[in-house]
ROMARVO-496896 format. One line per field, with one value per residue: residue number from 0; residue in three letters; x, y, z of N, C-alpha, C in turn. Coordinates in steps of 0.1 Angstrom, whole numbers. Example, Ala and Ser with C-alpha at 12.3 -4.5 7.8 and 13.67 -1.06 7.14 Angstrom:
BEGIN
nr [0|1]
rest [ALA|SER]
n_X [132|128]
n_Y [-57|-22]
n_Z [78|71]
ca_X [123|137]
ca_Y [-45|-11]
ca_Z [78|71]
c_X [132|129]
c_Y [-33|0]
c_Z [78|79]
END
This chain:
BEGIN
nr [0|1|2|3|4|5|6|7|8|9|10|11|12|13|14|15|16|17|18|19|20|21|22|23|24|25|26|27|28|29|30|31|32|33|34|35|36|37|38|39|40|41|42|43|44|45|46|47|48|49|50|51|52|53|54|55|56|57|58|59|60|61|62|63|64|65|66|67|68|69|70|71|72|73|74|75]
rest [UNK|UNK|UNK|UNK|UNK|UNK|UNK|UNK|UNK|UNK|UNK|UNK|UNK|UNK|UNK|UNK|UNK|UNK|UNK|UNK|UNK|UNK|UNK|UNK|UNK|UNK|UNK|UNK|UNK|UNK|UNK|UNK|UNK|UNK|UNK|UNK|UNK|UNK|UNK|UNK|UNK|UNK|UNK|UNK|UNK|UNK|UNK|UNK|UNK|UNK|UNK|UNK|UNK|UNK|UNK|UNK|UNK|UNK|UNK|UNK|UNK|UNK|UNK|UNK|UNK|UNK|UNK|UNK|UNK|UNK|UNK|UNK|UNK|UNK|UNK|UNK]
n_X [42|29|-1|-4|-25|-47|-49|-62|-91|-94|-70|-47|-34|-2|27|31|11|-20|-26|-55|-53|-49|-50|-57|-38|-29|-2|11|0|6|33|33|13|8|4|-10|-44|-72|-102|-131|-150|-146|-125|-96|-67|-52|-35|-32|-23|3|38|62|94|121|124|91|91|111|97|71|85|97|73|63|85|77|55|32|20|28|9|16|23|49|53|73]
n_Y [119|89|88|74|75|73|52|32|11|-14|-23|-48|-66|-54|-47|-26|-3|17|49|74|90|82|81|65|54|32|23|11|-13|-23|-28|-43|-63|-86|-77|-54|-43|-27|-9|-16|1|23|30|30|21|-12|-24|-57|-79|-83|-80|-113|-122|-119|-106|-99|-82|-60|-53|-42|-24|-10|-1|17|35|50|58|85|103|93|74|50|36|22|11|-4]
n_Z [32|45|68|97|114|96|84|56|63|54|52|60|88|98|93|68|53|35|36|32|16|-13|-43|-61|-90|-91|-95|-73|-79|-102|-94|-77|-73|-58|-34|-28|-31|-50|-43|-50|-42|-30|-45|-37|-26|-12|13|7|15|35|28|28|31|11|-18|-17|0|-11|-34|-21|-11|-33|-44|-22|-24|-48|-50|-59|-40|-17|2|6|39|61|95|102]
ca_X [44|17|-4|-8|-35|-53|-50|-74|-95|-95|-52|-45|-27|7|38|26|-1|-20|-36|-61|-49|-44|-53|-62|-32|-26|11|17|-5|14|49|31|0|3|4|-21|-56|-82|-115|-138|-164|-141|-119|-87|-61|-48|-27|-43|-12|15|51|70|106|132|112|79|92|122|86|62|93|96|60|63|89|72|41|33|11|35|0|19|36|59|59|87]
ca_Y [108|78|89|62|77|77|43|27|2|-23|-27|-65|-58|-55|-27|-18|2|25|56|69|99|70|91|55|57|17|24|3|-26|-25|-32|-49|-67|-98|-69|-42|-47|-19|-13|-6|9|33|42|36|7|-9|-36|-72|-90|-81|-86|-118|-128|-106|-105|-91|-66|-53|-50|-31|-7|-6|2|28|47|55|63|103|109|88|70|37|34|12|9|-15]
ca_Z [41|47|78|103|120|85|75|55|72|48|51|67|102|100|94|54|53|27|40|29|4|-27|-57|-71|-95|-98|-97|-66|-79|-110|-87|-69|-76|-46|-21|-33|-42|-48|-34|-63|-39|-23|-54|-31|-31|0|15|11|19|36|23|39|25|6|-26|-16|12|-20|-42|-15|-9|-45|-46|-16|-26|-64|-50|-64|-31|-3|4|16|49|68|102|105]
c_X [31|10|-9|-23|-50|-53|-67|-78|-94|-80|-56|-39|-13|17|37|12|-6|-30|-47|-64|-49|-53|-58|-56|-26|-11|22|11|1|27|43|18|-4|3|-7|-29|-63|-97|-123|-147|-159|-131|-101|-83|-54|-44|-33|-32|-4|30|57|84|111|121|102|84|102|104|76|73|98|85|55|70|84|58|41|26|18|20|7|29|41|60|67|98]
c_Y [102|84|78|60|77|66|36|11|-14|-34|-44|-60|-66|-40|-20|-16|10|37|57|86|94|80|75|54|45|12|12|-12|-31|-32|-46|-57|-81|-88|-57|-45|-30|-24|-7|1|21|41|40|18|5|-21|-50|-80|-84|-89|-102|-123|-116|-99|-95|-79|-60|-50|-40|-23|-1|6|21|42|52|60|77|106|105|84|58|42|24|16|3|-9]
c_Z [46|65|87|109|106|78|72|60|70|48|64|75|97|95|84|57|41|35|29|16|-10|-34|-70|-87|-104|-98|-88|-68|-85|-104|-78|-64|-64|-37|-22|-39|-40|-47|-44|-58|-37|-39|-49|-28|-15|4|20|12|19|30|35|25|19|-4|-30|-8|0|-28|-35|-12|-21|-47|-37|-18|-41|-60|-47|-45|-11|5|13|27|53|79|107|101]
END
């Protein structure tokens, strides 16, 4: 489960987040490539745009529930 207290700094403000466990996997960029970018300094991928409409929020909870490490969360 995504730690909130653990998010990475880089996440845009709002209720998706990525901590900061990402194993750098690509898995959620892949689902989800307008919502997840990675940080090539850091190694670790992280929410540059929040979901808005059906769409994107059906694609980042796509994204959330496939991820091997439960790195993304949802506070909403």
């Amino acid at each position: 489960m995504a730690d909130p207290d653990d998010k990475n700094p880089l996440n845009v403000p709002g209720r998706y987040y990525n901590d900061q466990t990402c194993i750098d996997c690509d898995l959620c960029r892949e689902i989800a490539p307008q919502i997840f970018r990675r940080d090539d300094d850091e190694g670790l991928t992280y929410v540059w745009h929040q979901p808005h409409g059906g769409e994107e929020i059906a694609l980042a909870e796509a994204a959330r529930h496939a991820c091997p490490t439960e790195t993304i969360g949802n506070d909403g």
